[in-house]
C-alpha positions in Angstrom: -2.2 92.6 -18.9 -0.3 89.9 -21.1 -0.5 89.3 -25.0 -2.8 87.1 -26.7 -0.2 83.8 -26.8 -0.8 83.2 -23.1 -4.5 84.5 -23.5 -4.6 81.5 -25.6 -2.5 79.3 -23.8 -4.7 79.8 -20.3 -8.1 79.1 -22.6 -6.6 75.9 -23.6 -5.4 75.2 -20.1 -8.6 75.5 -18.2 -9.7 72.7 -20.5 -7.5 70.2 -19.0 -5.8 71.9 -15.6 -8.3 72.7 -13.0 -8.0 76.8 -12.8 -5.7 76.5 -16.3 -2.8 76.0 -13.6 -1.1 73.3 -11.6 -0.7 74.9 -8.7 -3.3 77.6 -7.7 -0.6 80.6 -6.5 0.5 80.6 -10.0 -3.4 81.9 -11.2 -4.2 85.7 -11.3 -6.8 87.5 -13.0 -7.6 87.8 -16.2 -4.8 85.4 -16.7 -1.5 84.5 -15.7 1.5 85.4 -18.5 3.1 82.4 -19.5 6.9 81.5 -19.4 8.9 81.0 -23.0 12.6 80.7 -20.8 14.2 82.4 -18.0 17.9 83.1 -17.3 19.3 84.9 -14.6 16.9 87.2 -12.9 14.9 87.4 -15.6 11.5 85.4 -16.8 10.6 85.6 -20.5 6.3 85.2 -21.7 5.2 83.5 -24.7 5.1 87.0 -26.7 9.1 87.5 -25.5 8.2 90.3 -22.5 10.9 90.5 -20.1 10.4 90.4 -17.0 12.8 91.3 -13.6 11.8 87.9 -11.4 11.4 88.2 -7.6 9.2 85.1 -7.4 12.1 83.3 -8.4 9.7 80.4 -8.5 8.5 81.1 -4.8 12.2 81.5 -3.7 14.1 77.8 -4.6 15.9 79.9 -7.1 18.6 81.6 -4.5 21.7 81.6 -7.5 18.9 82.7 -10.5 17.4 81.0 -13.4 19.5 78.3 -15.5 22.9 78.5 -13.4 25.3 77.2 -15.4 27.5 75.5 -12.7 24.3 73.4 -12.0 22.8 72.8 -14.7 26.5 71.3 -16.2 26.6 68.9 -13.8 23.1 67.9 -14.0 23.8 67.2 -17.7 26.8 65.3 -16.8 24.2 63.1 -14.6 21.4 62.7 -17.8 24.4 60.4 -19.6 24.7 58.4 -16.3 20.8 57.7 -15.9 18.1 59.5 -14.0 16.6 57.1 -11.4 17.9 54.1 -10.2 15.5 52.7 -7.7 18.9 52.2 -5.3 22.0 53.5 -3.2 24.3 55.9 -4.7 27.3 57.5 -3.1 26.0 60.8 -4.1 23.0 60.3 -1.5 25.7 59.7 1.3 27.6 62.8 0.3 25.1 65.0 -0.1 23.4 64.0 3.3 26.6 64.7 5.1 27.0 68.2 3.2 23.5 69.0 4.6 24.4 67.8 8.0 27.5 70.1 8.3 25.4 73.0 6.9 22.3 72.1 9.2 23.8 71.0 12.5 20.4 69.7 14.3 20.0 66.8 11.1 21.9 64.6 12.5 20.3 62.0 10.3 17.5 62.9 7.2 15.7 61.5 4.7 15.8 62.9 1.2 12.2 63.6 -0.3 10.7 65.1 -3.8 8.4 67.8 -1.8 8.0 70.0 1.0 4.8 68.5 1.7 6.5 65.2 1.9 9.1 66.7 4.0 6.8 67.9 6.5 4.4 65.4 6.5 7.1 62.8 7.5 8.6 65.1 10.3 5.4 65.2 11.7 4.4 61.7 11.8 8.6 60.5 13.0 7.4 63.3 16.1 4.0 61.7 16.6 6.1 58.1 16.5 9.1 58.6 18.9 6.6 60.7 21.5 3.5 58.6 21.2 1.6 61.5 21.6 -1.3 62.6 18.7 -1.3 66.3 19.0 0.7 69.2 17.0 0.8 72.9 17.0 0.9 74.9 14.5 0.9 78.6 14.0 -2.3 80.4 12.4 -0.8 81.4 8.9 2.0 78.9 8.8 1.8 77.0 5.8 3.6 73.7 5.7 2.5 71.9 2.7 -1.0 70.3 1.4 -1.3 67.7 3.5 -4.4 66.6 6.1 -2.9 67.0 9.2 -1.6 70.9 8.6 -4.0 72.5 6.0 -6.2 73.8 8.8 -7.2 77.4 9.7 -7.8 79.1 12.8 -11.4 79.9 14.4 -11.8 82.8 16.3 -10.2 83.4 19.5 -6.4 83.2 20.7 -6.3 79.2 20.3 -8.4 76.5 18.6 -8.6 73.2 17.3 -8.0 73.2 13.7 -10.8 72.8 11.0 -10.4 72.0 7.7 -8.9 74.3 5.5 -10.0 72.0 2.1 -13.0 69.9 0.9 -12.0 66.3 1.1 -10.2 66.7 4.8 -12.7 64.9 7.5 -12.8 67.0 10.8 -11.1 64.0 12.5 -8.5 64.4 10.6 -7.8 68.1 12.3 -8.9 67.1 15.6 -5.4 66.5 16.8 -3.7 69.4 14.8 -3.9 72.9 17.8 -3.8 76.4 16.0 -2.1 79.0 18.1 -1.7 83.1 17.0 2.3 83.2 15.8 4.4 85.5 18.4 2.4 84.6 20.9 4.6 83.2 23.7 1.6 83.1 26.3 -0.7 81.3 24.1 1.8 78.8 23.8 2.5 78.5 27.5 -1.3 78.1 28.0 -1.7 75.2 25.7 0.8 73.6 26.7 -0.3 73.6 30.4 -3.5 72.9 29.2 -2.6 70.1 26.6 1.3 69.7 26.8 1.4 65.7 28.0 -0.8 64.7 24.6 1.2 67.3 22.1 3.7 65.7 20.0 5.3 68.4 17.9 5.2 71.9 17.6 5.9 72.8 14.1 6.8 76.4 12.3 8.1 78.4 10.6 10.7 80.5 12.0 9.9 83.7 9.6 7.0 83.5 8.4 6.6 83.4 4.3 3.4 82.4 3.4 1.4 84.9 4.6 3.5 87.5 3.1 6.5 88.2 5.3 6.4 88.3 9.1 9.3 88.1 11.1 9.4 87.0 14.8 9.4 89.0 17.9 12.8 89.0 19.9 13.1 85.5 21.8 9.8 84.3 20.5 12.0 81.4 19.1 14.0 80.9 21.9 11.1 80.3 23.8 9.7 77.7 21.1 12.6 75.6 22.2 12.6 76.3 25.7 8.6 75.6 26.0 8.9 72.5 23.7 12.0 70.7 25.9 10.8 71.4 29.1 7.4 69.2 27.8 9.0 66.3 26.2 7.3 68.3 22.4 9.4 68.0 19.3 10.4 71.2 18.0 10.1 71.5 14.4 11.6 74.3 12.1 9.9 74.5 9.0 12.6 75.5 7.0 11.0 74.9 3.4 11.8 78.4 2.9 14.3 79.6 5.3 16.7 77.0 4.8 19.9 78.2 3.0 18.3 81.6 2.4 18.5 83.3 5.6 22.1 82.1 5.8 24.2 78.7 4.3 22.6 76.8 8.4 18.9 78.6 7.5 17.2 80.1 10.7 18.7 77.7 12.8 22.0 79.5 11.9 20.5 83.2 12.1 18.3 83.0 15.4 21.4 80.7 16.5 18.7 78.2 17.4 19.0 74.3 17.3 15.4 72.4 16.8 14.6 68.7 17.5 13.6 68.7 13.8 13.8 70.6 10.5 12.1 70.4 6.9 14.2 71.7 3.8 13.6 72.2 0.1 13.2 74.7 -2.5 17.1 76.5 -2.3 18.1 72.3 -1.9 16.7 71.3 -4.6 18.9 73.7 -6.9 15.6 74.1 -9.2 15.0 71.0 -8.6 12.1 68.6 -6.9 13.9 67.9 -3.8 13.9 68.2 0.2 14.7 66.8 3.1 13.4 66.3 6.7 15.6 65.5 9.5 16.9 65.9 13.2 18.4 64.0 16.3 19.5 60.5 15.7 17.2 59.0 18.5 14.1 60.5 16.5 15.2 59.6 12.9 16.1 56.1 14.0 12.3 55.5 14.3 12.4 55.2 10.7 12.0 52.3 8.6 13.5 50.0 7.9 15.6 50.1 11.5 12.2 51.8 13.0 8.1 51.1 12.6 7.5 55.3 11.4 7.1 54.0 7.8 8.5 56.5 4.9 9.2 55.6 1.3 9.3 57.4 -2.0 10.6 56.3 -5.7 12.4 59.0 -6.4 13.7 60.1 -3.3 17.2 61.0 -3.7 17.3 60.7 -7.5 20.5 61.5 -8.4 19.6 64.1 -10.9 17.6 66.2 -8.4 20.7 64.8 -5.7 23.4 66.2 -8.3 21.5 69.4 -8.3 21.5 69.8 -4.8 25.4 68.9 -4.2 26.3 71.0 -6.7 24.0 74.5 -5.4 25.5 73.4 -1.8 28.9 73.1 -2.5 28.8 76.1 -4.4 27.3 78.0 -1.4 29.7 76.2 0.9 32.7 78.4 -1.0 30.8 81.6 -1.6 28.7 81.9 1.2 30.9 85.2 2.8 30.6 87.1 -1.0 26.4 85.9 -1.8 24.8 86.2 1.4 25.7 90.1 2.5 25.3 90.5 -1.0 21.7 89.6 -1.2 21.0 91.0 2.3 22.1 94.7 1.3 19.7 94.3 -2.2 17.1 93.6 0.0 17.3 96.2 2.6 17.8 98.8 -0.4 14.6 97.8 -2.2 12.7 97.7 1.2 14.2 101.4 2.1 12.8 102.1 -1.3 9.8 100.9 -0.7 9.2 102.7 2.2 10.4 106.2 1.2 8.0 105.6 -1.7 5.6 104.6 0.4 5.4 107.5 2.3 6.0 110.3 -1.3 2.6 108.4 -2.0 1.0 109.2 1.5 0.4 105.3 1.8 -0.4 103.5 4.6 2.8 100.8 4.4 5.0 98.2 6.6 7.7 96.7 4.7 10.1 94.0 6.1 12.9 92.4 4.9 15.6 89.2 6.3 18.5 88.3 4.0 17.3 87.9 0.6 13.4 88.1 1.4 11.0 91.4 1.1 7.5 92.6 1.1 4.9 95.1 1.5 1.6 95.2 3.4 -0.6 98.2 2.6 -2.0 98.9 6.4 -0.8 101.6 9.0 -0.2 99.1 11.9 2.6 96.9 12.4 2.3 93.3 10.9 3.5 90.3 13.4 1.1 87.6 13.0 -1.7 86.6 10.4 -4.5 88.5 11.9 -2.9 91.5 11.3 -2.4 90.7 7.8 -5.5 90.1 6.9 -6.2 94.0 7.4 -4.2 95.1 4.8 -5.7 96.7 2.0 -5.9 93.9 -0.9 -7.1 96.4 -3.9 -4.1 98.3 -2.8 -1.7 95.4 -3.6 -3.6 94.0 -7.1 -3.0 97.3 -8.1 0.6 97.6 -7.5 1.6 93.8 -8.6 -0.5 95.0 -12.2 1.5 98.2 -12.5 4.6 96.5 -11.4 3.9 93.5 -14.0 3.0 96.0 -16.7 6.6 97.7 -16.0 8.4 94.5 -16.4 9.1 93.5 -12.9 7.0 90.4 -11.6 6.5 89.6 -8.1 3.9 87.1 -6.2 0.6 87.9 -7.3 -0.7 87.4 -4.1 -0.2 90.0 -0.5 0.1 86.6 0.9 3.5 85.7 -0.4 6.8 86.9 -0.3 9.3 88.4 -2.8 12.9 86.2 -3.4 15.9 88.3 -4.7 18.8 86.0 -5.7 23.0 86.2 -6.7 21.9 86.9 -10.2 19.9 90.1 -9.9 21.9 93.0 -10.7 22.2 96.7 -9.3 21.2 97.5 -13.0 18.0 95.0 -11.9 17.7 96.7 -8.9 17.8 100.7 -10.3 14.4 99.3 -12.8 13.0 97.7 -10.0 12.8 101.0 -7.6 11.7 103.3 -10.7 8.7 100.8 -11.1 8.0 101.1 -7.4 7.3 104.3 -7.9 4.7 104.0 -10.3 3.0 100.7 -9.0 2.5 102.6 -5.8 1.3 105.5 -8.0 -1.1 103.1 -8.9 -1.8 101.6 -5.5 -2.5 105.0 -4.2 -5.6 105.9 -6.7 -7.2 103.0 -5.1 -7.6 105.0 -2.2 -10.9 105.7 -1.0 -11.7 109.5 -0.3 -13.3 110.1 3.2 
């Protein structure tokens, strides 16, 4: 699929990264290419293939590869130092900027990683409630950590087991795993449970499981459910945040949550997030609370100048990139679907602002378990075709594709011609009666 530099490159990687990767989405067989550079909406391999990118390294890149607004004033930061190991006005700034953008973070703390992000909004939840249990959604992914990397059993609701080796089962005991867009399993729970439940914690549109959107009111009844109960409502806004609109979901579904995680878009291609919410919860935090959170380079003020820099910049552009990106996306997913149905394929393609994907089944995808039935040979074969043409996506049916402000209508014209034979190539998969 690639040339023999990254052939080379993986053989010596398996020797020292577990998988020849560092993060196990990035792995597909025989081998993933590897990256030379990457400007604008387009990746470059070790041989010099170019490559249209809608991973957009798994969406954080909203404005494209190597923008040069941010990466000018990130090299204005390098001459100033990289990590201090204290306060900087740039960390009060840039927490105020989030605040106006993100009304229900009334006061955050800045973080390296979604999983840190998420991991802290769960355990401020657990503190200010003093209740143990969570809900999250089967198929909801909020980062590596213990408490959420659990799966569903069978049946509508269960206790969560283990996702990973190395988790005990007590760890999961206190973590509940409900079917997303499913207001009555919710309601049942919490009749069942709701004076122990801390935190309900999700993400408003689905993008880990490929791309599921939710029902009408199935958010609005996520905060009605959670208030009337005393829960923390958590948006998990990892993805969400500043791509569905410059206020995320929260903005879009016109929905204020207790609590909300943010990163990737934040971070400006940057390690950075954020978790955050009402002051009465965040004052739990040390040093004024006993929910205990640290981290050396939180707020570093190279990642921090990053993120000022892709926020303001949205801040002024916001009414010019984000119809912009909507109307790319809801071409490519009309493509898709006219395409879709040339090849006689059994298809559901969504789109929300600047997200897209496809799941090869006939029925209509709105929680996990219906992913699950799509047709994975179907997809392998269109992400290979689609790579081989020079457009890369996720190489899993379990992500989601990112356009950003760079991609072009030139981008966009090579993108829907390779469409056309990736699902050329889906469609031989296809088993004859």
């Amino acid at each position: 699929m690639t040339g023999s530099k990254s052939k080379a490159l993986f053989e010596r990687a398996k020797k020292t990264l577990p998988g020849g990767v560092n993060s196990p989405v990035r792995a597909f067989e025989p081998y993933p290419f590897f990256v030379e550079c990457a400007h604008g909406s387009k990746l470059f391999d070790a041989e010099g293939k170019k490559y249209v990118d809608y991973c957009m390294a798994y969406g954080a890149l909203l404005l494209g590869h190597a923008n040069s607004e941010i990466l000018e004033a990130v090299k204005a930061q390098l001459s100033k130092g990289t990590l201090y190991g204290a306060p900087t006005e740039l960390e009060v700034k840039f927490a105020e900027q989030i605040s106006k953008a993100s009304p229900c973070m009334e006061m955050m703390r800045l973080v390296s990683t979604g999983t840190e992000a998420t991991m802290h909004a769960v355990r401020a939840a657990r503190g200010y409630t003093g209740r143990k249990k969570i809900i999250k959604f089967d198929g909801c992914f909020h980062g590596s950590h213990d408490n959420v990397l659990v799966k569903a059993g069978s049946g509508a609701a269960t206790f969560g087991a283990p996702n990973s080796l190395g988790i005990p089962e007590e760890t999961t005991r206190n973590t509940i795993v409900l079917p997303y867009n499913d207001v009555e399993a919710l309601e049942t729970m919490f009749k069942n449970e709701g004076g122990d439940i801390a935190a309900v914690i999700v993400e408003p549109v689905m993008g880990n499981v490929g791309l599921i959107l939710p029902k009408k009111d199935y958010l609005s009844s996520l905060r009605k459910i959670t208030a009337q109960n005393g829960a923390v409502l958590i948006f998990d806004e990892i993805i969400t945040g500043f791509r569905l609109a410059l206020g995320g979901a929260q903005e879009y579904f016109n929905i204020k949550p207790d609590m909300a995680t943010l990163g990737k878009v934040l971070g400006g291609g940057f390690p950075l997030a954020a978790f955050g919410g009402k002051k009465e919860i965040m004052q739990n935090i040390s040093p004024v609370g006993k929910v205990y959170q640290a981290g050396t380079f939180s707020g570093n003020p190279v990642s921090a100048t990053a993120g000022f820099t892709i926020l303001t910049y949205l801040n002024k552009n916001k009414n010019q990139i984000y119809p912009k990106l909507e109307k790319n996306a809801s071409a490519l997913k009309a493509a898709l679907t006219d395409l879709s149905t040339q090849h006689k394929l059994p298809a559901q393609v969504y789109s929300i602002a600047s997200l897209y994907q496809i799941f090869f089944t006939k029925n209509a995808v709105t929680n996990y378990a219906c992913a699950k039935h799509s047709d994975a040979a179907m997809f392998t074969a269109y992400f290979r075709e689609l790579l081989k043409e020079g457009v890369f996506i996720p190489p899993s049916q379990y992500e989601t594709c990112f356009l950003s402000a760079a991609h072009t209508e030139d981008d966009l014209k090579f993108t829907i011609n390779a469409f056309d034979k990736a699902l050329s190539a889906a469609a031989k998969t296809r088993k004859t009666p």
